[in-house]
VOLUM-828189 format. One record per atom (N, C-alpha, C): residue number from 1; residue in one letter; x, y, z. Coordinates in Angstrom, 3 decimals. Layout:
# residues N
R, NUM, A, X, Y, Z
...
***
This chain:
# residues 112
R, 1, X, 0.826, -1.194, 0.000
R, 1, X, 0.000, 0.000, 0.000
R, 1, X, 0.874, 1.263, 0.000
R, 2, X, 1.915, 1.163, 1.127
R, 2, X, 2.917, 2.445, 1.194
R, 2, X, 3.587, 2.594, -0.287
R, 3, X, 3.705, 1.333, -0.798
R, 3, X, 4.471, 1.402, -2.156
R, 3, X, 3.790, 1.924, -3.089
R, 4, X, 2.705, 1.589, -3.336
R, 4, X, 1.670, 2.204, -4.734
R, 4, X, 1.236, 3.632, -4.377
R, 5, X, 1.425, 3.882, -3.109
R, 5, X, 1.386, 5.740, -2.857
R, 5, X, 2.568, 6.773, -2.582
R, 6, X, 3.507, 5.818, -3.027
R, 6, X, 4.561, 6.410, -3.046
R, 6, X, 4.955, 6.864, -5.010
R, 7, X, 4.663, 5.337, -5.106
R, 7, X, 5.103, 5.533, -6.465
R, 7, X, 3.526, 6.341, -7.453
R, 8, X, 2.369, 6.518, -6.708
R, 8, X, 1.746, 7.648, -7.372
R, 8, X, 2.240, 9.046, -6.928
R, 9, X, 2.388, 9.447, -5.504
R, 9, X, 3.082, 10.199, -5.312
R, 9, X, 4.050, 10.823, -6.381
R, 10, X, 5.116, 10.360, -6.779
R, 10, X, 6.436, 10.709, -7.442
R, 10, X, 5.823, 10.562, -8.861
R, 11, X, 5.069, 10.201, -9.471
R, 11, X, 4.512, 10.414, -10.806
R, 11, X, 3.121, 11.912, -10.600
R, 12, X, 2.667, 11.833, -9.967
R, 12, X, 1.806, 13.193, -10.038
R, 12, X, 2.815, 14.687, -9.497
R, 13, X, 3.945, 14.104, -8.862
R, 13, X, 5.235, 15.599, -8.491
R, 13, X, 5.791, 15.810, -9.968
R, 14, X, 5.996, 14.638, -10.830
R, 14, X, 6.961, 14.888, -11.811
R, 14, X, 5.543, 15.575, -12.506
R, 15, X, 4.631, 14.997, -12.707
R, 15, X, 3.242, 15.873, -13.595
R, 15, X, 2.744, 16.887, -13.521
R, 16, X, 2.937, 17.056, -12.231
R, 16, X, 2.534, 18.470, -11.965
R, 16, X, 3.539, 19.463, -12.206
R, 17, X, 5.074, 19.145, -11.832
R, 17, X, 6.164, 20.151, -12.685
R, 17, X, 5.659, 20.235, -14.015
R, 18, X, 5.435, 19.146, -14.681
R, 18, X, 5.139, 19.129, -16.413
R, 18, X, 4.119, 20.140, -16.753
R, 19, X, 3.506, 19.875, -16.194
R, 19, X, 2.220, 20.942, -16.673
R, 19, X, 2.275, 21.969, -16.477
R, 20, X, 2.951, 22.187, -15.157
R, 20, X, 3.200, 24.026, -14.581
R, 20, X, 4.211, 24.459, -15.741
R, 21, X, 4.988, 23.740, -15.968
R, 21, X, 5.922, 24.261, -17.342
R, 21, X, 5.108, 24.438, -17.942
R, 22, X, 4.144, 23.948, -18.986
R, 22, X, 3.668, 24.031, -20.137
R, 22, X, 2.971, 25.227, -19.849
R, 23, X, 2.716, 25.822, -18.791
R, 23, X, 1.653, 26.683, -19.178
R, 23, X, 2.081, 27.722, -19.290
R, 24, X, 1.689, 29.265, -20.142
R, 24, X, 2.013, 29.932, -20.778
R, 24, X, 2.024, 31.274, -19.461
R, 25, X, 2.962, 31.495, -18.955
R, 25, X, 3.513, 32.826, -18.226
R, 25, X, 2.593, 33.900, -18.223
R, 26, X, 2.490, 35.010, -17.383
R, 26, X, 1.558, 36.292, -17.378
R, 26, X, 2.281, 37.234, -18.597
R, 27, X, 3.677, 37.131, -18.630
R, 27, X, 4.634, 37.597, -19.577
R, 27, X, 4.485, 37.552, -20.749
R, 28, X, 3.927, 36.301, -21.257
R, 28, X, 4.371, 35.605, -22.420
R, 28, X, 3.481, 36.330, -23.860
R, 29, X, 2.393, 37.167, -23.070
R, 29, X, 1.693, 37.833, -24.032
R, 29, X, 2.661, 38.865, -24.961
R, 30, X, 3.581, 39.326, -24.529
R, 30, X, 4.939, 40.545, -24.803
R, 30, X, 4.834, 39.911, -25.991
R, 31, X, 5.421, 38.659, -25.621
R, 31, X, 6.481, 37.911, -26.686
R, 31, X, 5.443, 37.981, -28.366
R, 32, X, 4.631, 37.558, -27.429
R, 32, X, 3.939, 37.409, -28.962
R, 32, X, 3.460, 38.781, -30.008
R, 33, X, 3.258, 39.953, -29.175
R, 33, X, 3.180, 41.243, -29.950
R, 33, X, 4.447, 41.523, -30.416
R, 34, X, 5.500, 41.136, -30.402
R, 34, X, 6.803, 41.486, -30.799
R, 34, X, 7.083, 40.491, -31.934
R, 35, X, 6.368, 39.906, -32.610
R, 35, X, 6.721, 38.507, -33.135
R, 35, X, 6.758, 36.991, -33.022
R, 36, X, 6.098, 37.241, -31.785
R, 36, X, 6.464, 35.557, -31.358
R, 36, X, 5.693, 34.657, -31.843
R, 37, X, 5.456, 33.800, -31.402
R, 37, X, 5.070, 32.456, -32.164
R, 37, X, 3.425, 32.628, -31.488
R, 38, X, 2.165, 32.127, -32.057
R, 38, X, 0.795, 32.024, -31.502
R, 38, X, 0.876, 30.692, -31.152
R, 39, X, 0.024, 30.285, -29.928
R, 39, X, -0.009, 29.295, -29.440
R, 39, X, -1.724, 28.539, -29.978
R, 40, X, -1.144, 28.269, -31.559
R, 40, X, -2.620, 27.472, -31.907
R, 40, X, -2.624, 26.208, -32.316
R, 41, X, -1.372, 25.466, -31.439
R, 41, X, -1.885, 23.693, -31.178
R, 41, X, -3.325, 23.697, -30.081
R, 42, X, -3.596, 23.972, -29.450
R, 42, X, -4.577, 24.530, -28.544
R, 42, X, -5.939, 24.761, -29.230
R, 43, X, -6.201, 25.152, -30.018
R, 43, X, -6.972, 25.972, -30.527
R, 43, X, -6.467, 27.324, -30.196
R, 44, X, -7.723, 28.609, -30.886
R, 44, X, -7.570, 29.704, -30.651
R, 44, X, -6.865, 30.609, -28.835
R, 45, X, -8.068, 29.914, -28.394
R, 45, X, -8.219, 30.335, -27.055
R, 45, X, -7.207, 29.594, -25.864
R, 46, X, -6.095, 29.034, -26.852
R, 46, X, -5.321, 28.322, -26.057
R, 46, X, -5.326, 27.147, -25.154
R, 47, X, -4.316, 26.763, -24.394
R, 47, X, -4.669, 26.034, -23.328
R, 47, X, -5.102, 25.998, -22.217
R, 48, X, -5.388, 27.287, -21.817
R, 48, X, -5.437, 27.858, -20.306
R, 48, X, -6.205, 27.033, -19.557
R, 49, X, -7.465, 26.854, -20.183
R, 49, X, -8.786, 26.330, -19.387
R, 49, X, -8.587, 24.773, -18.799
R, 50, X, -7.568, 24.292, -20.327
R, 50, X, -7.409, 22.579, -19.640
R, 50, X, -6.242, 22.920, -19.055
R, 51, X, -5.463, 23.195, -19.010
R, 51, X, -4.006, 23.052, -17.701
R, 51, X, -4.771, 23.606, -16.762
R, 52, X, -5.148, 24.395, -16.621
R, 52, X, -5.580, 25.065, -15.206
R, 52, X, -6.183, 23.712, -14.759
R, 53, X, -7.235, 23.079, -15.274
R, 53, X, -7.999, 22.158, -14.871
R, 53, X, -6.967, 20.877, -14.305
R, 54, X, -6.390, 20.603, -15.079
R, 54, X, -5.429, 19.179, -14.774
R, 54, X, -4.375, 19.887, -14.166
R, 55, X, -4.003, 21.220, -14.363
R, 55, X, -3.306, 21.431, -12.708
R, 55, X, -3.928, 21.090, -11.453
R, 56, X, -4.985, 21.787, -11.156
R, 56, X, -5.780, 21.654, -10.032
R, 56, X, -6.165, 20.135, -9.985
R, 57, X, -6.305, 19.487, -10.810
R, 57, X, -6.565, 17.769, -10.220
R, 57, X, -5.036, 17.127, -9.653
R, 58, X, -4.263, 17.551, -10.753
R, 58, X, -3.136, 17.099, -10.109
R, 58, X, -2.299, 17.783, -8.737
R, 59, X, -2.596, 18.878, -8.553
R, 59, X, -2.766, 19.190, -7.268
R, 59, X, -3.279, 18.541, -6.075
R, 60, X, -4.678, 18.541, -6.484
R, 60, X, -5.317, 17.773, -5.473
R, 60, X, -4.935, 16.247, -4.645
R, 61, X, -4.813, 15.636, -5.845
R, 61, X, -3.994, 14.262, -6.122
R, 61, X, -2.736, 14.304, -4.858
R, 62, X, -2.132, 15.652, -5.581
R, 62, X, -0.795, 15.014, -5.168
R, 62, X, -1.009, 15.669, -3.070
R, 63, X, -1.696, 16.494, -2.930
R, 63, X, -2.360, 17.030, -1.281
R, 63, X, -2.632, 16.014, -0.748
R, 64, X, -3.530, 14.737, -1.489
R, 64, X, -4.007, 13.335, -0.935
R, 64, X, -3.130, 12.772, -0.605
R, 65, X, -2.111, 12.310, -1.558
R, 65, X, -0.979, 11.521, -1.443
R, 65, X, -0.398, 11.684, -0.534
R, 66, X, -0.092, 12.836, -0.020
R, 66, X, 1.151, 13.333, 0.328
R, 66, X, 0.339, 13.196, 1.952
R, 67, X, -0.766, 13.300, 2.195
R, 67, X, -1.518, 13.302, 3.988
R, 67, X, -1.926, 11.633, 3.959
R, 68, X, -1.986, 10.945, 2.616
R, 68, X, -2.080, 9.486, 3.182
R, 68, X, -0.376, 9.063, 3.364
R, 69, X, 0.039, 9.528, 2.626
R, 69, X, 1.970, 8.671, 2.914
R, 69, X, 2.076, 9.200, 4.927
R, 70, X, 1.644, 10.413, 4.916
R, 70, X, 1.977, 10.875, 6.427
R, 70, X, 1.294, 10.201, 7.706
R, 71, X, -0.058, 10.187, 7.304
R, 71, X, -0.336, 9.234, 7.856
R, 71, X, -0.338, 7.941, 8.482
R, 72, X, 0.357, 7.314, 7.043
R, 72, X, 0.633, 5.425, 6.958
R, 72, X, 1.945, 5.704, 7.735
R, 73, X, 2.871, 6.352, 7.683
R, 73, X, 4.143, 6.853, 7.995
R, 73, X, 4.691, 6.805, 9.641
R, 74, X, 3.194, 7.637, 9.838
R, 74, X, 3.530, 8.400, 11.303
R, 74, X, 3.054, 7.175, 11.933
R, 75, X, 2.325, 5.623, 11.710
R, 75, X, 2.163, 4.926, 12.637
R, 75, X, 3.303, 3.718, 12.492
R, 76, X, 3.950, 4.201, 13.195
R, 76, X, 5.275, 3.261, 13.042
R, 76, X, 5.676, 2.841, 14.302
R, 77, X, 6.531, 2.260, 14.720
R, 77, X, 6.714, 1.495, 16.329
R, 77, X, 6.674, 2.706, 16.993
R, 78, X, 5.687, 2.249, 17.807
R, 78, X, 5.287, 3.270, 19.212
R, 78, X, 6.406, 2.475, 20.812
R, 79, X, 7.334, 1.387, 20.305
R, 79, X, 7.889, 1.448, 21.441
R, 79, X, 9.173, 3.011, 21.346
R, 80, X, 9.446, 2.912, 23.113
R, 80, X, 10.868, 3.745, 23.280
R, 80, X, 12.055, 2.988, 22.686
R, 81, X, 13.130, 3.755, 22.513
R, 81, X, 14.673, 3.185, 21.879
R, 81, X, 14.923, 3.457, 23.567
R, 82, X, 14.628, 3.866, 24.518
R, 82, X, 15.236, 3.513, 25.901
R, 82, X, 14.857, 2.586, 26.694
R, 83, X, 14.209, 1.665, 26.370
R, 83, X, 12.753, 0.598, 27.087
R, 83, X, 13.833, -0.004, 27.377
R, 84, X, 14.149, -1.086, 28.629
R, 84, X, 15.450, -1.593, 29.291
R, 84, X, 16.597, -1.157, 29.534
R, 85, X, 16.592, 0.081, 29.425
R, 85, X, 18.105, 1.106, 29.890
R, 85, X, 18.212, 0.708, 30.497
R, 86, X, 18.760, 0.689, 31.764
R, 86, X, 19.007, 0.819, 32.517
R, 86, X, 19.567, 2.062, 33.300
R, 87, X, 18.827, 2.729, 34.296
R, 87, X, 19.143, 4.713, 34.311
R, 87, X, 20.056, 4.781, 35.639
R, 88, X, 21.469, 5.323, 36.003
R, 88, X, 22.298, 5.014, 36.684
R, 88, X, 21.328, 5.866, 37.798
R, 89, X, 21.546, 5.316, 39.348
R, 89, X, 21.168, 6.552, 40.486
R, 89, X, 21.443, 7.604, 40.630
R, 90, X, 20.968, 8.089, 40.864
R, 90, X, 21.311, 9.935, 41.079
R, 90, X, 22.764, 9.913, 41.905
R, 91, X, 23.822, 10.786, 41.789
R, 91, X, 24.919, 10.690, 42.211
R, 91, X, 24.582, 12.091, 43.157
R, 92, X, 25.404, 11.303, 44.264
R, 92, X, 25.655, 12.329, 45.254
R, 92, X, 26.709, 13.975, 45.400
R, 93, X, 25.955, 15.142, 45.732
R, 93, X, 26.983, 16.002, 45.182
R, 93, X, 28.105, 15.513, 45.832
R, 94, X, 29.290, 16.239, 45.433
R, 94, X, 30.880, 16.745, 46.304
R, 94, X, 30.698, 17.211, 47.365
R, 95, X, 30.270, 17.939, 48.178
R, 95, X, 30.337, 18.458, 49.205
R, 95, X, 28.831, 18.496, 49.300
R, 96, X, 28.761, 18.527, 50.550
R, 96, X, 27.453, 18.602, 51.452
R, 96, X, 26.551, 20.267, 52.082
R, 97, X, 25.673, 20.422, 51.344
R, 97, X, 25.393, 21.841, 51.840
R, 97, X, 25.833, 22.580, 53.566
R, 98, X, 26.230, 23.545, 53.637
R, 98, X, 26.061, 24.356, 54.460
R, 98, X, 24.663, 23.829, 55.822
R, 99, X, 24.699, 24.051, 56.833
R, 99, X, 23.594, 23.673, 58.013
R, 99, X, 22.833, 25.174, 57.830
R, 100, X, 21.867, 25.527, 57.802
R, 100, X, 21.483, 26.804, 58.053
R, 100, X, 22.203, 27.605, 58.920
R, 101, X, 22.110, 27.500, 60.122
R, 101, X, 22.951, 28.344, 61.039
R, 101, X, 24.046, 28.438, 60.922
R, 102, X, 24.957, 27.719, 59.800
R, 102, X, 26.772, 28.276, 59.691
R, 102, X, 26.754, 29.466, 59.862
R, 103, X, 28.377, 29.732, 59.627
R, 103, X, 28.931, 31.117, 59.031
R, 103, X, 29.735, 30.713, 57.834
R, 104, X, 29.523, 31.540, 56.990
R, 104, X, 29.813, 31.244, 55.876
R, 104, X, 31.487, 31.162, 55.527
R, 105, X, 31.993, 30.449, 54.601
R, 105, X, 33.541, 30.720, 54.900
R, 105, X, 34.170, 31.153, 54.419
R, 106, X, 35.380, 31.741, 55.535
R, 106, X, 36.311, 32.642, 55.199
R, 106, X, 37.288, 32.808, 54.053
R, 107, X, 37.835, 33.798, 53.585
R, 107, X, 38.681, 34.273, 52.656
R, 107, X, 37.969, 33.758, 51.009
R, 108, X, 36.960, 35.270, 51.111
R, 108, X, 36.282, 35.089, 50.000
R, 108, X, 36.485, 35.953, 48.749
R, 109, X, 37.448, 36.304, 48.932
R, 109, X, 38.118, 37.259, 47.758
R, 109, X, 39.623, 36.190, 47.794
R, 110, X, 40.280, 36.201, 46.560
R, 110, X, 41.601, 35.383, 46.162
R, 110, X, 42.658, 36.673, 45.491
R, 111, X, 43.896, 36.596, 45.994
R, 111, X, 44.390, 37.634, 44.871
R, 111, X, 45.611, 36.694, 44.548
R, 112, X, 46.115, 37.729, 43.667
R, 112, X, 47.374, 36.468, 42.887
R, 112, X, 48.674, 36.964, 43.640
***
């Protein structure tokens, strides 16, 4: 299952680059008042209406894919990697606090 949504996955990413290429720039109108080439494999009115369309499916597609792979993904061993550690005892400080009532000790400035 993880496999066949993986490998739709990576065919609707490469399709959806494909198509976002093909489609014709906000720019691209310039080109063509200057000489450029008309885009009438399309018909007149171009391609706009179907890429837009099979963008947005392949969009969609690939939003699905991509929250079922996360899904299937995220349920993976729920044990700990620490389950039988073993956790050493708390170590005792170096020295032992002060009693409340001390006096605190002497020669608390050092010079060289």
């Amino acid at each position: 299952m993880v496999l066949v949504l993986t490998l739709l996955h990576v065919v609707v990413c490469i399709a959806l680059v494909m198509i976002v290429l093909l489609q014709k720039g906000k720019g691209a109108s310039m080109g063509a008042a200057f000489g450029g080439s008309s885009q009438t494999v399309f018909g007149s009115t171009g391609a706009t209406p179907f890429l837009s369309k099979i963008t947005v499916a392949a969009a969609v597609i690939f939003m699905l894919t991509s929250l079922a792979l996360a899904l299937l993904m995220g349920r993976g061993a729920s044990s700990s990697l620490m389950k039988g550690v073993n956790v050493p005892a708390a170590t005792q400080p170096a020295e032992s606090p002060a009693p409340a009532g001390a006096p605190a000790p002497a020669g608390g400035s050092q010079s060289k």
